[in-house]
C-alpha positions as CSV (number, residue, x, y, z in Angstrom):
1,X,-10.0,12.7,9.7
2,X,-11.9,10.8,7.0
3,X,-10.1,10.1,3.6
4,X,-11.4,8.4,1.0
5,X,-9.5,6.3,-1.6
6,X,-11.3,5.6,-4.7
7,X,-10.1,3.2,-8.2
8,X,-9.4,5.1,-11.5
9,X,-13.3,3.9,-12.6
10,X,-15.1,5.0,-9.1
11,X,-16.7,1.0,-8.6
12,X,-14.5,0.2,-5.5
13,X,-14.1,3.3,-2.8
14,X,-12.0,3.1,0.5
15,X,-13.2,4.9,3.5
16,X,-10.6,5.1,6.3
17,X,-11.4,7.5,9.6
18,X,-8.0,8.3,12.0
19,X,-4.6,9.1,11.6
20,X,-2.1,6.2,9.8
21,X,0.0,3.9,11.7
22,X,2.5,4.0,8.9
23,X,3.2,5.3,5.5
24,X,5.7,2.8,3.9
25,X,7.8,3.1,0.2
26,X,8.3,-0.3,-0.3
27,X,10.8,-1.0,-3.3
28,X,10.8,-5.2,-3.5
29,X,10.1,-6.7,-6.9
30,X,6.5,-7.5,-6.2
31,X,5.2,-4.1,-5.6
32,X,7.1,-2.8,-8.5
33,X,5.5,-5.7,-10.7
34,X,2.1,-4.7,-8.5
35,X,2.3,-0.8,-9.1
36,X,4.0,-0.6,-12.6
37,X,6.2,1.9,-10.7
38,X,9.5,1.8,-9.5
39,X,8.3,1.3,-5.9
40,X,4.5,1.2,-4.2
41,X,3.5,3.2,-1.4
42,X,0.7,2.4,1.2
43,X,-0.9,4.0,4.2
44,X,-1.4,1.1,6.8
45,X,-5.0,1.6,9.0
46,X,-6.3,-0.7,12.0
47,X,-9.2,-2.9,10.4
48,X,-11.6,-1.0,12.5
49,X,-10.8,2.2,10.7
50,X,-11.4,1.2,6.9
51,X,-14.8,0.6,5.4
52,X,-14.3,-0.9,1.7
53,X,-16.9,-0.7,-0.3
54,X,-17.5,-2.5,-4.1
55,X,-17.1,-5.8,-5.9
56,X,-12.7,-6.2,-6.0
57,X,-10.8,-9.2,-7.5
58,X,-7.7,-10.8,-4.9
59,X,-4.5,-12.1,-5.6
60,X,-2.8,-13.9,-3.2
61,X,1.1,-13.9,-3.4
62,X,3.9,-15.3,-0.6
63,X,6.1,-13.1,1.2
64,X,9.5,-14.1,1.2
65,X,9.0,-14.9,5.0
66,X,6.8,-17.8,3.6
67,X,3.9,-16.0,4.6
68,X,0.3,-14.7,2.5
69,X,-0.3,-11.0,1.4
70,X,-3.3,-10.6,-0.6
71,X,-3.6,-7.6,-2.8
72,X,-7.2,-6.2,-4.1
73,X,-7.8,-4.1,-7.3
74,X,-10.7,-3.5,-9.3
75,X,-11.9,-6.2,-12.0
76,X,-13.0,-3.2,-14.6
77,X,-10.9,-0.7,-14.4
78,X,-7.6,-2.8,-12.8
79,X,-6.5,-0.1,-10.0
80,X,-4.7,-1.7,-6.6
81,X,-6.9,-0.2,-3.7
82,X,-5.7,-2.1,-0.9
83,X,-4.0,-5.0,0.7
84,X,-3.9,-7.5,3.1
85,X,-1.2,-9.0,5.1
86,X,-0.9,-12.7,6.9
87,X,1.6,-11.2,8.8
88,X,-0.3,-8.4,9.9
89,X,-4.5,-9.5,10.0
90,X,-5.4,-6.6,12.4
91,X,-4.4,-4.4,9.4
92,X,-5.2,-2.8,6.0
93,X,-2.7,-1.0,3.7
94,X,-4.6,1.1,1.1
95,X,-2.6,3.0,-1.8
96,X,-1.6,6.0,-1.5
97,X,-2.3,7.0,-4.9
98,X,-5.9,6.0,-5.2
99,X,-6.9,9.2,-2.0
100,X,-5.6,11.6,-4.9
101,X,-4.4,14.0,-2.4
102,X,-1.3,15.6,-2.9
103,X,-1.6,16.8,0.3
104,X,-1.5,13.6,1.7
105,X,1.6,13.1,3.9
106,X,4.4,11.2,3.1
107,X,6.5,7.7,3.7
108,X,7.4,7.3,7.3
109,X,9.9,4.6,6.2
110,X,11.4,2.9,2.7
111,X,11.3,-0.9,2.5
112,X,13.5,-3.5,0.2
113,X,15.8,-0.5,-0.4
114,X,18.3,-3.2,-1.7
115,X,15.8,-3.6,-4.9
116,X,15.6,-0.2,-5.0
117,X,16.5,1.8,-8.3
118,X,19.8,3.9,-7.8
119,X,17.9,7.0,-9.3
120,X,15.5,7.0,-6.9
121,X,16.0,9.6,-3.8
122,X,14.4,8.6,-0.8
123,X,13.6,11.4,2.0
124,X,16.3,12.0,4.2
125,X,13.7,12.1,7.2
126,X,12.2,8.3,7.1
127,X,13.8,4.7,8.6
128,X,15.7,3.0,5.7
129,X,15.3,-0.7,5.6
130,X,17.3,-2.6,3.7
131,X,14.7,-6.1,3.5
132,X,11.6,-5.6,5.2
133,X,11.4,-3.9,8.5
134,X,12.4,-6.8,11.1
């Protein structure tokens, strides 16, 4: 499988080849700030597996655990494509969004559910974290 994630202007595209190693609601304060949502939602690849193409802009942030998670949108037309975790180097998250594929299956587990807004139902069929998964 190839999927390609693109920004809302086309400058920045996403190429990942394979299968997820997770899809992950997260609800913490940060990627509601990051999304303008009420929660973010990202597909996590191996490295290997994602080609990135296109000039993006960073921004570093720190985790709660103390730790750096770098976020990178497009400078024209502002979109999140993907992120980076200190935690996790060996990895890329990409958001879901930007493949704009509804087929495109859904969260495996829900993250910072203790920031997350009481109107929002959460599939019965993934992990619920409270924090981060531990």
């Amino acid at each position: 499988m190839t999927d390609v994630a693109r920004c809302a202007c086309g400058a920045v595209e996403v190429v990942v080849t394979g299968e997820p190693t997770g899809v992950v609601m997260c609800h913490c304060l940060d990627c509601q700030k990051r999304s303008g949502s009420v929660f973010g939602i990202g597909a996590y690849f191996p490295k290997s597996q994602v080609t990135i193409s296109g000039k993006t802009t960073a921004f570093t942030r720190t985790t709660d655990e103390g730790r750096r998670f770098t976020h990178h949108f497009c400078p024209t037309c502002g979109s999140t494509l993907y992120w980076i975790a200190e935690k996790h180097p060996d990895g890329v998250g990409v958001a879901v969004g930007n493949f704009a594929d509804p087929g495109f299956g859904g969260p495996d587990r829900s993250v910072w559910e203790q920031s997350r807004h009481d109107w929002v139902v959460v599939p019965d069929n993934v992990q619920h974290f409270p924090k981060g998964r531990g």
